[in-house]
C-alpha positions in Angstrom: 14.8 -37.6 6.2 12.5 -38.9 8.9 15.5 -38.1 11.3 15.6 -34.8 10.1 11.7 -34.3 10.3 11.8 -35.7 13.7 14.1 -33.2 15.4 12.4 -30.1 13.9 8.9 -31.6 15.2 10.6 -31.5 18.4 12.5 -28.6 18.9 9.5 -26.8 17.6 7.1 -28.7 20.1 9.9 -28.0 22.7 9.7 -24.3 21.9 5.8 -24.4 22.5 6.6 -25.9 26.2 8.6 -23.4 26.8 6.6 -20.6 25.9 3.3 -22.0 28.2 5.7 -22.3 30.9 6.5 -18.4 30.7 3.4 -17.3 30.1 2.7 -19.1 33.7 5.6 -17.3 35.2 4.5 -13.8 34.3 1.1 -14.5 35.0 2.4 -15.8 38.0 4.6 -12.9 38.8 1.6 -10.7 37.5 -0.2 -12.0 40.4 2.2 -11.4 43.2 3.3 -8.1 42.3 -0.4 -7.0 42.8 -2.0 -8.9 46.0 1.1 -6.8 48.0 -0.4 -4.6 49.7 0.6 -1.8 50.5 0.8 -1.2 46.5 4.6 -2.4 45.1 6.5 0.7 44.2 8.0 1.5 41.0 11.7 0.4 41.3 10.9 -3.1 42.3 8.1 -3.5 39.3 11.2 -2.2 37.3 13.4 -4.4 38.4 10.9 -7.6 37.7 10.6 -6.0 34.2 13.9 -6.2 33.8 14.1 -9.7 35.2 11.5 -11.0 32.6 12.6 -9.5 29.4 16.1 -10.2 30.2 15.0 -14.2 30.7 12.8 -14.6 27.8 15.8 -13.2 25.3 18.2 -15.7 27.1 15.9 -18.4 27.0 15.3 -18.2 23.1 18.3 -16.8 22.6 17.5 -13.0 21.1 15.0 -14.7 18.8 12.3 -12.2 18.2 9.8 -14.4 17.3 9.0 -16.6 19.8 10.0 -13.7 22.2 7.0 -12.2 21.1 4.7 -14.9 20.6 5.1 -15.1 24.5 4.0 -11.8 24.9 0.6 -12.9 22.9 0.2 -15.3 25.3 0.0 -13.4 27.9 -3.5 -12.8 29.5 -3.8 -9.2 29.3 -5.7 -9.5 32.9 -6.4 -5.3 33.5 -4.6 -5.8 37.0 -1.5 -7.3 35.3 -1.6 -4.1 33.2 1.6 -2.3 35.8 3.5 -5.0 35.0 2.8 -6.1 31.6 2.9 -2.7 30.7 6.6 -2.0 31.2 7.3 -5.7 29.4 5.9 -4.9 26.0 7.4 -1.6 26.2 10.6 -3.1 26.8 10.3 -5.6 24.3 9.4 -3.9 21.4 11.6 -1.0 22.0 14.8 -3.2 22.2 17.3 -2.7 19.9 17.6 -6.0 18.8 13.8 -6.2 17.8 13.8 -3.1 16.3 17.0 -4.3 13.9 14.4 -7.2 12.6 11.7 -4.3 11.8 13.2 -4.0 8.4 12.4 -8.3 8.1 8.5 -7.7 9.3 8.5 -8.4 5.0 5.8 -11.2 5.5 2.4 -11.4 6.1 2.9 -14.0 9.2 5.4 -11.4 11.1 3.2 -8.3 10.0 0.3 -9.8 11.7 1.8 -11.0 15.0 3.9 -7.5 15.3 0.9 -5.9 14.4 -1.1 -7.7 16.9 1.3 -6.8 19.8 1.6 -3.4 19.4 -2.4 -3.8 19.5 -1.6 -5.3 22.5 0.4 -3.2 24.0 -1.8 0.0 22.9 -4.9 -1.6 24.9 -2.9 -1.7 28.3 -2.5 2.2 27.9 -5.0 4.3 29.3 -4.2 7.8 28.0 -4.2 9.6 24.7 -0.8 10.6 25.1 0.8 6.9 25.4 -1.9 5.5 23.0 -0.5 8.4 20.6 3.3 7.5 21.7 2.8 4.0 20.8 1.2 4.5 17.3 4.3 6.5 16.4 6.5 3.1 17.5 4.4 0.7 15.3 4.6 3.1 12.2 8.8 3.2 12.8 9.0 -0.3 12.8 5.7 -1.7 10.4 6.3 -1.2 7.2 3.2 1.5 6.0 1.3 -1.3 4.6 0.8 -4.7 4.7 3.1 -7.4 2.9 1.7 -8.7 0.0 0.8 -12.6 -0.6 3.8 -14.6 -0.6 2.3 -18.2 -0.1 -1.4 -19.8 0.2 -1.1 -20.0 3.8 -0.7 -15.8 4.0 -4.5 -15.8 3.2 -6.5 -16.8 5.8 -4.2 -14.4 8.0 -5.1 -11.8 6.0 -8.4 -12.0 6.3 -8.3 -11.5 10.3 -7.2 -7.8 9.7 -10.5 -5.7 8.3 -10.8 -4.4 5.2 -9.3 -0.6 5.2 -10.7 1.9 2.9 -9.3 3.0 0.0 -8.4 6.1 1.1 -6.4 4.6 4.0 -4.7 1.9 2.1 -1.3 4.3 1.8 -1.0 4.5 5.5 -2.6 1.0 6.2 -0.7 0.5 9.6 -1.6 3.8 11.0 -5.6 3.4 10.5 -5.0 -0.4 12.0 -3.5 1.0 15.0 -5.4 3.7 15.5 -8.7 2.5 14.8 -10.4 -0.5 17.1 -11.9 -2.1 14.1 -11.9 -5.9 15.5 -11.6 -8.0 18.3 -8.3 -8.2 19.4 -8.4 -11.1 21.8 -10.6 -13.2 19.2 -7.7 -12.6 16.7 -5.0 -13.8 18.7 -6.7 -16.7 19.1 -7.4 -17.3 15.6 -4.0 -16.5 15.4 -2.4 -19.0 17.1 -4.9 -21.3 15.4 -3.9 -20.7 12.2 0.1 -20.5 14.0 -0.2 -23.9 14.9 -2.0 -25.2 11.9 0.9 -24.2 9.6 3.6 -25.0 12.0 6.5 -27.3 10.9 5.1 -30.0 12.2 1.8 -30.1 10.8 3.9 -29.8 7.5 6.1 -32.6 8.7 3.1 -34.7 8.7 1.2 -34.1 5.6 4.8 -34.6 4.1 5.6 -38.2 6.0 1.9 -39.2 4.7 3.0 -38.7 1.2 6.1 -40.9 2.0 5.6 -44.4 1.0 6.5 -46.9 3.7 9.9 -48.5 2.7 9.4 -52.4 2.3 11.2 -54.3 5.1 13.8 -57.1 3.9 13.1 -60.0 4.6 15.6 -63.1 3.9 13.7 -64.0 1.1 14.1 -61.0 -0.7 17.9 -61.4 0.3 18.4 -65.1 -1.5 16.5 -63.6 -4.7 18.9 -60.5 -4.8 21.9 -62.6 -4.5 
């Protein structure tokens, strides 16, 4: 049991590593791309796009989740926003995320898809992609939110606002369309909470319930036999 506990603690801490060592390589691509001067032209911030989606879906093996959770990680710096633009696009247009938009069936994937199509909406500047990307959230978001599947689903609930009555039968659309919180306060809170009901916080509060198994000493040996 404590085997088993120990190797999910680690691959998930592993996973956690790998994902701040990303985020530093975009950000750190982020930043080359845009101190060349003259400006870089379109087919090689295309081509890095392509680089960096194409890594992150080798690295974690076309797992959506942490795929995305690297994208929340991201600093959205504005002068990033010609590179980190294409990324998210990219992303959450992919075929093999879109396949999992009929599994966004909990509260902990609504939120996070939620919040990176919020993301991804405030690196646009016109109406027209704003629009364009509303219509992609409400294809693969279910109309409204999951309903409470575990205790834990509650205090991510409560980062979303409240939505009006009236609005409750589209509840994704008003969400999306509507700046009605802070968006990088509720990452944060977030990854807070991420972290907070991670497998390995759950590891530990179920080791501390484990009583300690008494060692044998020869003494207890000579009695038994």
């Amino acid at each position: 049991m404590r085997w088993i506990i120990w190797r999910r603690q680690s691959c998930y801490r592993y996973q956690l590593t790998v994902i701040d060592i990303l985020v530093d390589y975009i950000r750190f691509r982020c930043e080359t791309l845009t101190a060349r001067q003259p400006p870089t032209a379109p087919s090689v911030l295309l081509h890095e796009c392509n680089r960096i989606v194409a890594n992150l879906f080798a690295i974690f093996d076309g797992s959506v989740e942490p795929v995305t959770l690297t994208l929340l990680r991201t600093p959205p710096e504005p002068r990033y926003t010609m590179l980190l633009y294409p990324v998210f696009e990219a992303i959450l247009t992919d075929r093999s995320v879109r396949r999992c938009g009929g599994t966004v069936g909990t509260i902990p994937s609504y939120v996070r898809m939620l919040l990176c199509f919020k993301r991804w909406r405030s690196l646009a500047i016109g109406r027209t992609d704003k629009a364009v990307i509303d219509a992609q959230a409400g294809h693969f978001l279910p109309a409204r939110c999951p309903t409470i599947l575990t205790a834990s689903d509650v205090p991510l609930l409560r980062l979303l606002p409240s939505v009006p009555a009236a609005q409750r039968v589209n509840e994704t659309r008003y969400l999306m369309a509507n700046d009605l919180f802070s968006l990088d306060r509720c990452v944060a809170q977030f990854f807070r909470h991420h972290r907070r009901m991670s497998p390995v916080a759950a590891d530990e509060r179920q080791l501390s319930g484990i009583a300690p198994r008494p060692a044998t000493t020869m003494a207890n040996r000579l009695v038994s036999e």
